[in-house]
N, C-alpha and C positions, 0 to 999 in steps of 0.2 A: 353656518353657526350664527343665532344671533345676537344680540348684547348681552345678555345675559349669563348664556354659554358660556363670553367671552370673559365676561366681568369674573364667574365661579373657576375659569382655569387661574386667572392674573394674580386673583385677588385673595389671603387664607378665608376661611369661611368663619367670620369672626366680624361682630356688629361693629363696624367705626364710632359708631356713639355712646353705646353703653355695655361693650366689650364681651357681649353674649358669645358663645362657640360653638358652632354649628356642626352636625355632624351628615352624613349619608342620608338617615333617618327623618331627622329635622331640619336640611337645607331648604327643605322648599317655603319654610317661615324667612328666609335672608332674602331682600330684594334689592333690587339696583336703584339708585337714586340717582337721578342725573342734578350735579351739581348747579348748573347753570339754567334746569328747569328747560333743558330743549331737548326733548326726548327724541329729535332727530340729531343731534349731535352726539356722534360716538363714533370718536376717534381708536384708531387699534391698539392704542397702548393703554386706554380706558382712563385717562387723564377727566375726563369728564363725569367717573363713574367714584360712586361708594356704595359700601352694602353695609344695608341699615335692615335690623328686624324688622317684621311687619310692624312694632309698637312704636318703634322709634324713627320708620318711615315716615306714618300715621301724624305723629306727633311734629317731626318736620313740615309737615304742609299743614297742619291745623295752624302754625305760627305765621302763615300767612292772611288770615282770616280773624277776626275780633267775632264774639259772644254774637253779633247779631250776622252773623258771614256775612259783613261788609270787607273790605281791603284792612288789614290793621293802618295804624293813624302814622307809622313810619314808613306805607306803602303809599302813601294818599297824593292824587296829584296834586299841584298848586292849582287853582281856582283859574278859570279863562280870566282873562283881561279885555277879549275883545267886547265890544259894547255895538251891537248891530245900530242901535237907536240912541247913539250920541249925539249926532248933530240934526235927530227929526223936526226938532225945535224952532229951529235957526231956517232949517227948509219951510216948515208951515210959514212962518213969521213971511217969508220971503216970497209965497206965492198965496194974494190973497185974492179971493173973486168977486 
């Protein structure tokens, strides 16, 4: 059985985000979201799992991404600090021919 499976026995078939109710007919629009974004992580009791419509799937990982699908700006890493060519200066200065 795979996540999935597991997630439609656990879980009622009912959107966690915008409370849509799924039935037989129209389940195959409910999908599994893995909370923590590691689609290998799926624990049996589905702690890592919700079911989200397909819009409201959609709509979750777009909040990941800004207008130009870059990282949104609350995703962004801090800037390096390293400086390969800090002290090239002090080297040239130091070896003259």
């Amino acid at each position: 059985m795979n996540y999935r499976e597991r997630a439609l026995k656990i879980f009622p078939w009912v959107c966690a985000r915008c409370g849509r109710e799924f039935n037989a007919k129209s389940v195959r629009q409910l999908t599994v979201h893995h909370k923590d974004g590691n689609h290998d992580h799926n624990p049996p009791d589905g702690a890592n799992w919700e079911l989200l419509c397909i819009y409201c799937h959609e709509n979750e990982h777009a909040r990941e991404v800004d207008n130009d699908g870059r990282p949104a700006a609350s995703q962004k890493k801090a800037p390096s600090t390293y400086r390969p060519f800090a002290d090239l200066q002090s080297r040239l200065k130091g070896k003259k021919t």
